[in-house]
GUMARRO-172997 format. One record per residue (C-alpha): z negated, y negated, x. Coordinates in steps of 0.001 Angstrom, whole numbers. Layout:
// GUMARRO-172997
- Z,Y,X
...
// end
This chain:
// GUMARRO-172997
- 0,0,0
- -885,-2164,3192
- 2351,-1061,4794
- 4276,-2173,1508
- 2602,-5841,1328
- 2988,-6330,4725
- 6821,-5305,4322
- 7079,-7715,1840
- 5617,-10314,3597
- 7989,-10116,6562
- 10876,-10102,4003
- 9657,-13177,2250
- 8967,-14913,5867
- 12971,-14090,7018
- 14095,-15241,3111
- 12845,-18402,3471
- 13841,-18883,7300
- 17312,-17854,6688
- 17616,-20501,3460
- 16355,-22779,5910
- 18689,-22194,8429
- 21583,-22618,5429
- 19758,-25733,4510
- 20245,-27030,8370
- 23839,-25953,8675
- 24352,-27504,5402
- 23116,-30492,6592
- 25565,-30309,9541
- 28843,-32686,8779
- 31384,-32407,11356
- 33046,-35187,9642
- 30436,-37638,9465
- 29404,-36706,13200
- 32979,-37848,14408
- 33219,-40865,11876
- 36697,-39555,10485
- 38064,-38612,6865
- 38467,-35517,5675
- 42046,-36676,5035
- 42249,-37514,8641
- 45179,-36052,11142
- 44433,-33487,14325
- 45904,-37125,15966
- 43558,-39009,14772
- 39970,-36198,15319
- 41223,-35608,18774
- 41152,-39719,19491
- 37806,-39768,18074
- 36468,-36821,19889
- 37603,-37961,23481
- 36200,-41647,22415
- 32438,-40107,21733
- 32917,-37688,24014
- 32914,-40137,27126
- 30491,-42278,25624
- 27822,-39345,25157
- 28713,-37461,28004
- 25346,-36974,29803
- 26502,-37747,33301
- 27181,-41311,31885
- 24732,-41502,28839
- 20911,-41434,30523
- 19948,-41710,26470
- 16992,-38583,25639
- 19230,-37963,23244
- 22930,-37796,24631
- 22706,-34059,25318
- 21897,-32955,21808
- 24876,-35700,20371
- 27080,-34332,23219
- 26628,-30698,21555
- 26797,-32375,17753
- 30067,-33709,18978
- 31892,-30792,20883
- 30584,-29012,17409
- 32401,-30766,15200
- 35606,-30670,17092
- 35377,-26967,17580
- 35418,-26746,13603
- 37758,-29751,12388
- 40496,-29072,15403
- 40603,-25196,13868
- 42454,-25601,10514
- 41023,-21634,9380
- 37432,-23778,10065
- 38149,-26717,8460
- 39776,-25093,5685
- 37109,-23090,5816
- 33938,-26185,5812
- 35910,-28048,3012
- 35630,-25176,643
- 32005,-23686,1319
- 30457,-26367,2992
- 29608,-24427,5676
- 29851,-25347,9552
- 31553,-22285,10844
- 29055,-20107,11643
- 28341,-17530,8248
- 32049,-18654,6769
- 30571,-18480,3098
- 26980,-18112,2895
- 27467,-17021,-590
- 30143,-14477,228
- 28463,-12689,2859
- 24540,-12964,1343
- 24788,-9555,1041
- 25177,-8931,4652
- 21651,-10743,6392
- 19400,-8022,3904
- 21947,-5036,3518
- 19482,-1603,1630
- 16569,-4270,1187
- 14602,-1404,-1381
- 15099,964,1177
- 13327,-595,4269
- 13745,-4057,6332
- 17060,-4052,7894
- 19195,-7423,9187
- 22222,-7696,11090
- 22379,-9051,14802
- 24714,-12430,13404
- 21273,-13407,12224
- 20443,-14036,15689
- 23857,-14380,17191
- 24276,-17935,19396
- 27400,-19745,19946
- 26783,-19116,23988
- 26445,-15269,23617
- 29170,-13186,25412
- 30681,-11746,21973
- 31577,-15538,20892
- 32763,-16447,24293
- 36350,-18265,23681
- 39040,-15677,23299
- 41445,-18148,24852
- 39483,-17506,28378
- 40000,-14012,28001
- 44026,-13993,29742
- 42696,-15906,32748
- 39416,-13578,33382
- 39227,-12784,36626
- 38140,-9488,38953
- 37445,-9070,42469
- 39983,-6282,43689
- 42579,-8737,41643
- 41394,-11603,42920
- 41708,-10771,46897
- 45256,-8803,45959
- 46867,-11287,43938
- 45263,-14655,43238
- 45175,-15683,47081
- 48145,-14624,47812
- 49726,-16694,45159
- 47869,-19636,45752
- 50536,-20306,48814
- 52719,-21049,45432
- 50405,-22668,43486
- 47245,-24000,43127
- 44712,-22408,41042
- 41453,-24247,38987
- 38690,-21795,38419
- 35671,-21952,35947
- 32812,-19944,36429
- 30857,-19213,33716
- 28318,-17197,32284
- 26437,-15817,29412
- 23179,-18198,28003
- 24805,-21141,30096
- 24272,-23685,27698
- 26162,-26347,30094
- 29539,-24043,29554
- 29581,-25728,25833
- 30342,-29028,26513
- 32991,-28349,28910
- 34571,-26008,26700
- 37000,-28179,24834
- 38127,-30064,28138
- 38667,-27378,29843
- 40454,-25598,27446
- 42695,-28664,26674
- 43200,-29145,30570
- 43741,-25413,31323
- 46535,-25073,29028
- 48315,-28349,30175
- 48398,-26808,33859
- 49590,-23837,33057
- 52677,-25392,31311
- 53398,-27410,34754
- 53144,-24935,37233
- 49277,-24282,38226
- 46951,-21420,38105
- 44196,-20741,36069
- 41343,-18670,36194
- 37979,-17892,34931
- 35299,-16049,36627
- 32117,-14174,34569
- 29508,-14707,36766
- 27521,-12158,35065
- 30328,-8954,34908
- 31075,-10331,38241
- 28210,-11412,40572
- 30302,-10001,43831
- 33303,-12835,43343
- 31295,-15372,42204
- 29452,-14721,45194
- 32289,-14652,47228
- 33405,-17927,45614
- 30276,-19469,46827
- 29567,-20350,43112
- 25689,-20033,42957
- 25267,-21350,39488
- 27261,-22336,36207
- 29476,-23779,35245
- 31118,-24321,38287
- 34477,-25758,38661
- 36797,-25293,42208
- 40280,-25113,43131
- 42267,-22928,45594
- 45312,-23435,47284
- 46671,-21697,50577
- 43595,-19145,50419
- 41106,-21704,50732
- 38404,-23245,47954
- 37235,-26752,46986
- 34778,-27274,44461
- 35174,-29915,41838
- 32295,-32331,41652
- 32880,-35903,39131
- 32840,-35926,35585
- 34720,-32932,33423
- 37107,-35093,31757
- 41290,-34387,31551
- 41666,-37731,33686
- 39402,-36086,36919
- 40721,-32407,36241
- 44580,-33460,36522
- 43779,-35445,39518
- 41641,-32962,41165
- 44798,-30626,40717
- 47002,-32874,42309
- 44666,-33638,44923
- 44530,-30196,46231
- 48501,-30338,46992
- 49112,-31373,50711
- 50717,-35042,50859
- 53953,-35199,52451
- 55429,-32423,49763
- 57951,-35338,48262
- 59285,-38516,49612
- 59978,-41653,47881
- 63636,-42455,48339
- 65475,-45729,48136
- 69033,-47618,49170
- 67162,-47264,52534
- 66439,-44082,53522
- 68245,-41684,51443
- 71134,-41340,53922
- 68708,-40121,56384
- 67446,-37909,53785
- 69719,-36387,53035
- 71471,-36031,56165
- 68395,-33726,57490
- 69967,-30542,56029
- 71567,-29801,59555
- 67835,-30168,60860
- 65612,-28486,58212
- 68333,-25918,57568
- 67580,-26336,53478
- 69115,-27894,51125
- 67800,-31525,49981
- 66382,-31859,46369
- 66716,-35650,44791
- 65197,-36262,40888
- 65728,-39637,39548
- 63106,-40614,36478
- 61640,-44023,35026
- 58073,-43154,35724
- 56775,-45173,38606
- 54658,-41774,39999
- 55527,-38617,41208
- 55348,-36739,38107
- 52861,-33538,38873
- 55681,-31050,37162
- 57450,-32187,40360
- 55008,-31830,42909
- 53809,-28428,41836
- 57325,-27607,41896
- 57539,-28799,45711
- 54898,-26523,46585
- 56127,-23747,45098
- 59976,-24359,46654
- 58739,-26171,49746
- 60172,-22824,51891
- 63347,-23391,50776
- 63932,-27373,49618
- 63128,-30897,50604
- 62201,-32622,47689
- 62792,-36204,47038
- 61632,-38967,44513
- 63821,-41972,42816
- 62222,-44520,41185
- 65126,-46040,38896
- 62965,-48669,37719
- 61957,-49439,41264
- 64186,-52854,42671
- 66286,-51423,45612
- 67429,-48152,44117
- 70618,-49897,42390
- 73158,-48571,44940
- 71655,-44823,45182
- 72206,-44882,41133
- 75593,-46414,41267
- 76580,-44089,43933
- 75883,-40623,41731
- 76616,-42658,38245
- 73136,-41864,37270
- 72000,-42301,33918
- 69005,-44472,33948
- 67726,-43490,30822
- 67504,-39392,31131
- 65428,-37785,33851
- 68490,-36580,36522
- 68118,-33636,39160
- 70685,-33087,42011
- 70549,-30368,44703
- 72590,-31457,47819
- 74092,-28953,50378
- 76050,-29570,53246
- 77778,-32916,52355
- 75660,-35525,51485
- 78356,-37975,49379
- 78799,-35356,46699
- 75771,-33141,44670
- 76348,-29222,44500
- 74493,-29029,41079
- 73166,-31319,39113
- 70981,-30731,36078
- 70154,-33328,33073
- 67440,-33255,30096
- 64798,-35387,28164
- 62225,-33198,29036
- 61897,-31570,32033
- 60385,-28105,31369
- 59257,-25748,33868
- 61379,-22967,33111
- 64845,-25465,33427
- 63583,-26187,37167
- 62856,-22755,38056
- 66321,-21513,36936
- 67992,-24485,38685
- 66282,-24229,41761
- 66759,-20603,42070
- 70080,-20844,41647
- 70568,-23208,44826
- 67929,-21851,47396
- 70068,-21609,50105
- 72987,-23776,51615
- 76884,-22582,51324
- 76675,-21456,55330
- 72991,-21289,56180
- 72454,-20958,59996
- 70024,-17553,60284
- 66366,-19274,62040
- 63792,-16409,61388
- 63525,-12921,60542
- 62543,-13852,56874
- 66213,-15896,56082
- 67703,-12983,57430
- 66289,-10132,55195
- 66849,-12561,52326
- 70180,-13593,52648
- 71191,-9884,54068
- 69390,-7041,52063
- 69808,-3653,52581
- 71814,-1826,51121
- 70344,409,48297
- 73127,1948,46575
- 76995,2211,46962
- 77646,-61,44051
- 74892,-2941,45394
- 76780,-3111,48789
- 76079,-7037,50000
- 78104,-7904,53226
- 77171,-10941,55323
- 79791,-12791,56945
- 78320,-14611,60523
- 80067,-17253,62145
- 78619,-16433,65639
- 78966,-20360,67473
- 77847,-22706,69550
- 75930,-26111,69406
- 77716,-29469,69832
- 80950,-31518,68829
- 82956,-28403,70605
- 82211,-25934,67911
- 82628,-28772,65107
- 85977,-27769,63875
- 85316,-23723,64008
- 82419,-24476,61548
- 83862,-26895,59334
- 86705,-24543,59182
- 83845,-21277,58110
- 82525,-23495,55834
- 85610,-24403,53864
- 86414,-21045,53982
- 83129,-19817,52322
- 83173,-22582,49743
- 86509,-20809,48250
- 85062,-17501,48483
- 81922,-17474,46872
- 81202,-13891,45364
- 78001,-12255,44446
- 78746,-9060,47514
- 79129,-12248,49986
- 77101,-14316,51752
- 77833,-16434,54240
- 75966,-17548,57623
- 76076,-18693,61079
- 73928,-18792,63813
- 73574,-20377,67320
- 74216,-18131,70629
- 71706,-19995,72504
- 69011,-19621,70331
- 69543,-15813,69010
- 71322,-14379,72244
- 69916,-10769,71529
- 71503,-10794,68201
- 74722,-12587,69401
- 74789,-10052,72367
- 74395,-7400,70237
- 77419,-8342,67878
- 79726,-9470,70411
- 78977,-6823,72976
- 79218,-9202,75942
- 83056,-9713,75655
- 84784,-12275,77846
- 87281,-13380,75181
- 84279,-14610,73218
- 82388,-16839,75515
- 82282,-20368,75074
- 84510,-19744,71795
- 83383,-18802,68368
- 83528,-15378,66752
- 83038,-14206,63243
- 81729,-10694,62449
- 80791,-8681,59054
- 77666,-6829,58744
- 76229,-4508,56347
- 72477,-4026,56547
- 71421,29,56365
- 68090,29,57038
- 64960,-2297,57517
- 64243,-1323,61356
- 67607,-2924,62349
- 70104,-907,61863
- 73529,-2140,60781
- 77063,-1518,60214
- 79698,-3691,61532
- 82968,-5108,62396
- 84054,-8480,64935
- 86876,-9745,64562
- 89478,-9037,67523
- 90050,-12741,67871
- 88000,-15510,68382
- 87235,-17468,65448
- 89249,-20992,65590
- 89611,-21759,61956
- 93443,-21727,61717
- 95409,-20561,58842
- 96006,-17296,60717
- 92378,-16471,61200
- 91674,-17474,57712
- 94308,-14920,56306
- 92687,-11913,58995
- 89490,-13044,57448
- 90817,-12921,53627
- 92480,-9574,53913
- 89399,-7921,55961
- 86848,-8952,53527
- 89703,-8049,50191
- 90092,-4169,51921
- 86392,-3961,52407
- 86003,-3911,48707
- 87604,-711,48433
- 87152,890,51734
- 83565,-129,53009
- 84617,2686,56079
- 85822,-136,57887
- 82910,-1475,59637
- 82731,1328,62053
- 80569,-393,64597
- 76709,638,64641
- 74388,-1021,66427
- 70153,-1810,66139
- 69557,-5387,65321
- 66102,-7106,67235
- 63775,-9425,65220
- 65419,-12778,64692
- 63115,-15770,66952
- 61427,-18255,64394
- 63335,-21394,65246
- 61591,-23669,63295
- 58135,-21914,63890
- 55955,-25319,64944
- 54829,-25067,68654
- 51222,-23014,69902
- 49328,-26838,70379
- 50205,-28422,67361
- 49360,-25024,64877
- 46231,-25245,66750
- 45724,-28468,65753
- 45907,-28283,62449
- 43724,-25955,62389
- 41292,-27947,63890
- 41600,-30000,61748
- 41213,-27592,58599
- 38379,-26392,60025
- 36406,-29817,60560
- 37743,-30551,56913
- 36007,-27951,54974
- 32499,-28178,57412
- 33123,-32000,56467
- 32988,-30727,52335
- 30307,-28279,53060
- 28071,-30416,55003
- 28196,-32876,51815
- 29109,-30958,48546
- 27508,-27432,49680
- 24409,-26589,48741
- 21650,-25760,51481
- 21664,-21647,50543
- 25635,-21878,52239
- 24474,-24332,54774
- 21534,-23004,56255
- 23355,-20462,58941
- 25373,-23125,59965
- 22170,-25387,60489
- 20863,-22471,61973
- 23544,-21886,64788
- 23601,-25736,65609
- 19661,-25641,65948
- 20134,-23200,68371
- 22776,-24249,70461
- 21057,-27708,70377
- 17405,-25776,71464
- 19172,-24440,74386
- 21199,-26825,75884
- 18089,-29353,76067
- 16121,-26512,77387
- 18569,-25815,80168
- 18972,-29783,80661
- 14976,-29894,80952
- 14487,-26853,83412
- 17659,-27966,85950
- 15949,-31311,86042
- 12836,-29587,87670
- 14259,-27768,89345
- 16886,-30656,91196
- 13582,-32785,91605
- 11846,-29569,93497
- 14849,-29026,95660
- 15422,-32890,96543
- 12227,-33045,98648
- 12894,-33975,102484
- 11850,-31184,104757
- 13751,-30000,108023
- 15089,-26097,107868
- 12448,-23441,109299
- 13542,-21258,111835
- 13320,-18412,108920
- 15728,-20498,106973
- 18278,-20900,110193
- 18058,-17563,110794
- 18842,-16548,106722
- 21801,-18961,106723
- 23480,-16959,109376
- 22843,-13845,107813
- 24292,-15016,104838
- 27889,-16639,106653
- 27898,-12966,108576
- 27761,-11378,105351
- 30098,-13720,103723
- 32977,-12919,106427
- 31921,-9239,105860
- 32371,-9598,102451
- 35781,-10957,102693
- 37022,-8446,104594
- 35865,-5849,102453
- 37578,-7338,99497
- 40548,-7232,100637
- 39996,-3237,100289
- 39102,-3999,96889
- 41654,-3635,94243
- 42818,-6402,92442
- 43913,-7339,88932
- 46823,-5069,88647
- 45088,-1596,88648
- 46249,883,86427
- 45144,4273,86750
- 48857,6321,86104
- 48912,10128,86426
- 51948,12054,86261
- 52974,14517,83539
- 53072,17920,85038
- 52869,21696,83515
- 49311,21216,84463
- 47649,18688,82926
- 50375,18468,80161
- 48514,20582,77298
- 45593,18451,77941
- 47319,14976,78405
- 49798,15432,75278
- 49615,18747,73409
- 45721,19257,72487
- 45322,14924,72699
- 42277,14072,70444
- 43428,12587,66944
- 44148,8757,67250
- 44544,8712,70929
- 48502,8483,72579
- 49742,9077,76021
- 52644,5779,77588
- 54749,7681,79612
- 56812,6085,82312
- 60684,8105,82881
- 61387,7478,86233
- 62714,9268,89253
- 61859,9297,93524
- 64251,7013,94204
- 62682,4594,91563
- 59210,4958,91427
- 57685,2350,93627
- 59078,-322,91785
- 58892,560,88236
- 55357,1958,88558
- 54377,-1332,90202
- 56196,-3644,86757
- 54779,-678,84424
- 51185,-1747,85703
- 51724,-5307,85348
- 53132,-4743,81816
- 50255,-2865,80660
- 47739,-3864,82163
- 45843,-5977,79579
- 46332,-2919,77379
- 44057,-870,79637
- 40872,-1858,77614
- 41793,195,74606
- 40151,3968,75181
- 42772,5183,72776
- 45851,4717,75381
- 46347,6830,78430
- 48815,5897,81375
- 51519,8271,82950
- 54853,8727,84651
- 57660,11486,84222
- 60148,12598,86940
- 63373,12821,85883
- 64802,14869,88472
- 62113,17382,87364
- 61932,17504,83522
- 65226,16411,82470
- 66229,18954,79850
- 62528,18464,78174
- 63270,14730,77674
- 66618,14698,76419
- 65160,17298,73642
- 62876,14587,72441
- 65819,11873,72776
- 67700,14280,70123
- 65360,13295,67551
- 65632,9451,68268
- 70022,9468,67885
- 69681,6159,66057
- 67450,4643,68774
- 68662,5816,71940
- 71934,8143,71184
- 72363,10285,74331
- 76006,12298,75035
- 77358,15576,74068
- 77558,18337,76257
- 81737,17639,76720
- 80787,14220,78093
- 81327,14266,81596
- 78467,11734,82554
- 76144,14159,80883
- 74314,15205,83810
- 74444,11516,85104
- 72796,9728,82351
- 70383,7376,83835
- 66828,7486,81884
- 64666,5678,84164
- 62627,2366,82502
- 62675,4511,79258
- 58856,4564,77665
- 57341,7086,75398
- 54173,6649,73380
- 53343,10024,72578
- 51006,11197,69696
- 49982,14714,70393
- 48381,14772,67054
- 50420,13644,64367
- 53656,15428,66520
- 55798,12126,66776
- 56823,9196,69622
- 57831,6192,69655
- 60609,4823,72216
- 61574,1800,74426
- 64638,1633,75542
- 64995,-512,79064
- 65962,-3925,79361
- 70140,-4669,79929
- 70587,-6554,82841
- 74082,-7721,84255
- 74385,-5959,87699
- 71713,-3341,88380
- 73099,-2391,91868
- 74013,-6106,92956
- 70974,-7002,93882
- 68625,-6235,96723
- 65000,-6541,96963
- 62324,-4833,99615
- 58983,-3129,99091
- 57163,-6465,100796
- 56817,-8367,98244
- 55280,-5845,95955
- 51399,-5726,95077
- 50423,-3538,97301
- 46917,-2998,95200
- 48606,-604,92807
- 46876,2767,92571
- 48284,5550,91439
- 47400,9114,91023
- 50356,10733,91631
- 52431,13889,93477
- 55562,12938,96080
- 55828,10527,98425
- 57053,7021,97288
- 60166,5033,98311
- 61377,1721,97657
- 65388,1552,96995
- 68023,-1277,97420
- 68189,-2963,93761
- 64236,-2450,93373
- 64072,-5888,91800
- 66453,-5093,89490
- 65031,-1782,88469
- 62022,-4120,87674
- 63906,-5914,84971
- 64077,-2382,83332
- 60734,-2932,82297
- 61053,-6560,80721
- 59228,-6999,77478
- 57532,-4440,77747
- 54248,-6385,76914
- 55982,-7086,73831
- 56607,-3804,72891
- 52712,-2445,73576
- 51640,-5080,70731
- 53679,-3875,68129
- 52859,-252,68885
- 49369,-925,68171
- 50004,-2906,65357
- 52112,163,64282
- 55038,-1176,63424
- 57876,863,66229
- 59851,3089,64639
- 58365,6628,64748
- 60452,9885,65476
- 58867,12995,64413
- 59079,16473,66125
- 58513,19785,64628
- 56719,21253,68014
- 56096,19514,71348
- 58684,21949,73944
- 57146,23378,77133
- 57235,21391,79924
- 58424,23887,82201
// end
């Protein structure tokens, strides 16, 4: 009987404090709270919302009050901008939050006669994680995608991230800015993302984002954090802030000859858009950043007083914002584009469509693979047509000749390109094959790319290339049979990296990042907070503690040693002792070895099970093919090369005689035929085939090597050198006696970039030719 009353009681307490809580959100009028009409347009709520909204902002208002009039505020926009709301308030009265009171009554006391029972709504705040804003749901973030795929992309956009939180009763009155600001970005070309602090402690951790909300930006991998007022004004500007300045220049009647006259230089075309709005609209600048790789982007004011003649010279239409991509001449556009409204889509379609110049001159790997894929598939073949030339008013007519050519024959199985001799000589060497008839001339040859470690099919024309009718009809008819017979590039060859040409030089990318670096202990010494700071305070502490405390002791110790006494006889006698052992010392470092040792054993039947066949997993033996007559001098270069690989414990050092183990290396060549293709048993220089300077990194493990092939020089046997000038410090443990041969210096050059080739075989990125069995060494 107790048990009922009480029952009842609780029932009657939760009665009355759920009428009262329909009472308060009765009370509640989103209308009133805004001072609008209820015949009033989204126009006109959204005006009044941003007016009260930076008036009772509570970084501005210090009013008690301004918080809870905030929250009133960003309330009754949440309802009144949602039409199913404010459909939903003008029929029931109600503020959003039951949708009906009288409709759903049934739901707060569902089986009342059968026991108390209420459902969770009844406590249910707007902050809880099942009413977070679905709209945030798209842009949620996670830490595997964040490393994988957000930083990476932020080197084509920026991204503005929110953290938030469950219970964060802050988040609310950013909510409407942010999502008014979030959805404007996206539309231009930015990134947005949101982080849950809660589901995901380890990124927000990572973001340095210690409590909520939290606002920051990333670009190029690296994070600011946004810290003024959240209004659309400081978000949009924070944005655009982020994007490095030089991304678009402001042309005029001055400058935009030079402008556009860089493409030679920057090896891109140029990018002009001409619009009435006095700034650099941020549509355009986020479009820099994303294109800056491939364009140079410029900026014409039309309303600006000295752009007359630029906008008579391309008939520009004042009135409607104008885009024009220019290629290789500079008085005529090579697209041009037109619209009201520039949209982000239009851009990216334009701009993708004109990435590269008509004849773009091949400066880095990157261009290369881009404008020369390989081929996947007999019906995607892509040939490249390279205009191999020179620098200078000499090779002026050849090229303008190519380029006339390629601007009649553009086809989607074509592209053209040209490089510079001078500046790729292993790919020009590799094309032209050394030929007299070439030098000093230009040549033109047609490649097909087969795989990505180099390898390509070819054909160079007989003739150099002088642009003449006749070479233009050769050209014509070579490219028309290829369409049908792709058997006629019958020239293989193995293509090297392409140099970086316009790579910026080792002081000045050290420099900027310098200057990167002081930038962001610059924000963190003044935006962090002290949990970030403190190991950084920490380390300079330290360093400070111990370079006074080393200034403090050396100035006792100077002022012991300065005191004015003549030298005992103890002290004479030590200072002799000490010059004897000095001379002493020198001569016995002259028996010392010096920098270049390299501990080298040779491969024999021996050792070789031990050294190769049963090597522990991870671990690979350099082998060294040489033969007597060459071993002094390449051993001495193969030490020098490798020596500053000697600290790695993986690699171990040996040579190979030649005269001893041919048969077992030209086995192991059989499996490398597209490397290092050796002849066929008719050949009648079989036996003669000179090996020595090849390299083998062997993996006894995983059963598979990895070659270099020796450096070409021009006359191997035309030059002379002697064993004197040699380091003699080299030690190696090794069967035969040594001799030094005429052309010794040359045999050296075997061996050049070699250095080069030990970093990219521990990077792992050589070629690899497998075996099914390691033979015996016999």
């Amino acid at each position: 009987m107790e048990l009922g009353r009480a029952g009842l009681a609780w029932a009657a307490a939760l009665l009355l404090a759920a009428l009262g809580a329909q009472a308060a959100a009765g009370d509640f009028d989103p209308y009133r709270v805004l001072g609008v009409g209820r015949s009033s347009s989204q126009a006109d709520i959204k005006k009044a919302y941003k007016r009260l909204a930076r008036e009772w902002h509570p970084d501005k208002n210090k009013d008690p009050g301004a918080e809870d009039r905030f929250i009133q505020i960003s309330k009754a926009y949440e309802i009144l901008s949602n039409e199913e709301k404010r459909a939903n308030f003008d029929r029931y009265g109600d503020a959003g939050e039951s949708q009906g009171y009288s409709q759903h009554q049934h739901r707060q006391f569902h089986h009342f006669h059968e026991g108390f029972y209420f459902d969770e709504s009844f406590f249910h705040f707007p902050f809880n994680s099942e009413r977070r804003d679905t709209s945030d749901e798209k842009y949620l973030l996670h830490f595997s995608h964040y490393v994988n795929e957000i930083v990476p992309d932020s080197f084509r956009k920026p991204y503005l991230i929110k953290i938030t939180s469950d219970w964060c009763f802050s988040c609310i009155h950013i909510e409407p800015v942010w999502k008014e600001v979030a959805q404007e970005l996206e539309a231009l070309g930015a990134g947005i993302g949101v982080v849950h602090a809660g589901y995901e402690r380890r990124l927000a951790h990572h973001l340095g984002a210690h409590s909520t909300p939290s606002l920051l930006g990333l670009i190029n991998g690296k994070i600011t954090f946004f810290h003024n007022a959240v209004v659309r004004e400081n978000l949009r500007q924070f944005v655009e802030n982020l994007l490095p300045g030089n991304l678009v220049e402001k042309i005029t009647d001055k400058n935009y000859i030079r402008f556009l006259s860089n493409w030679k230089k920057e090896n891109k075309p140029h990018v002009l858009l001409f619009d009435h709005m006095p700034v650099v609209p941020l549509l355009y600048k986020l479009t820099a950043f994303a294109y800056r790789d491939y364009f140079s982007f410029g900026y014409v004011y039309v309303g600006l007083r000295g752009t007359e003649e630029l906008s008579s010279q391309y008939n520009i239409n004042v009135y409607t914002p104008t885009m024009m991509v220019f290629k290789e001449h500079t008085d005529r556009p090579a697209d041009v584009v037109q619209a009201r409204e520039m949209k982000k889509q239009l851009i990216d379609d334009f701009l993708s469509q004109n990435k590269f110049l008509v004849v773009a001159r091949l400066t880095n790997q990157r261009l290369f693979q881009e404008l020369c894929p390989v081929k996947k598939s007999h019906r995607q073949r892509k040939h490249c047509v390279v205009l191999l030339t020179g620098e200078g008013e000499k090779f002026a007519e050849a090229y303008e000749a190519f380029l006339t050519f390629a601007a009649a024959n553009t086809k989607d199985t074509l592209k053209f390109v040209h490089i510079y001799n001078d500046r790729q000589p292993e790919f020009a060497d590799a094309l032209l094959m050394d030929d007299e008839k070439y030098r000093g001339k230009s040549a033109v040859a047609v490649l097909e790319r087969r795989n990505n470690a180099g390898k390509i099919a070819y054909k160079t024309l007989e003739e150099a290339w002088q642009g003449s009718k006749e070479d233009n009809f050769i050209l014509l008819d070579l490219l028309d049979q290829l369409r049908t017979d792709p058997g006629l590039l019958s020239s293989e060859t193995v293509l090297a990296d392409l140099n970086d040409e316009l790579a910026p030089m080792f002081l000045i990318r050290w420099l900027y990042s310098t200057l990167d670096y002081i930038s962001d202990c610059w924000d963190s010494l003044f935006h962090s907070n002290w949990r970030e700071m403190m190991p950084l305070l920490s380390l300079l502490f330290s360093a400070l503690f111990i370079l006074f405390g080393t200034v403090i002791v050396q100035a006792f110790s100077d002022s012991s040693d300065t005191r004015d006494s003549p030298p005992s006889e103890k002290e004479e006698t030590a200072a002799k002792t000490e010059k004897n052992d000095a001379s002493f010392g020198k001569e016995s470092n002259s028996r010392m070895p010096k920098k270049g040792f390299v501990e080298v054993t040779e491969l024999t039947d021996i050792n070789y099970n031990s050294n190769l066949v049963r090597l522990r997993p991870g671990h690979m033996n350099v082998v060294l093919i040489l033969s007597n007559s060459t071993k002094t001098a390449l051993l001495q270069k193969f030490a020098l090369e490798v020596y500053t690989f000697t600290g790695s414990s993986s690699l171990h050092f040996s040579f190979l005689s030649l005269d001893k183990h041919r048969e077992w290396l030209e086995y192991l060549l059989e499996f490398a035929q597209d490397a290092a293709p050796i002849p066929n048993q008719y050949d009648k220089h079989f036996l003669e085939r000179d090996y020595t300077g090849y390299v083998l990194a062997l993996n006894g493990h995983k059963k598979y090597f990895c070659l270099f092939k020796p450096h070409r020089s021009g006359d191997e046997g035309g030059t002379s050198g002697s064993c004197e000038d040699y380091d003699s410090s080299l030690h190696t443990e090794a069967r035969g006696k040594s001799s030094c041969s005429p052309g010794s210096r040359s045999l050296k050059n075997k061996l050049h970039k070699l250095s080069f080739w030990m970093e990219r075989l521990l990077e792992g990125s050589l070629q690899r030719f497998y075996i099914p069995s390691w033979p015996a060494l016999d």
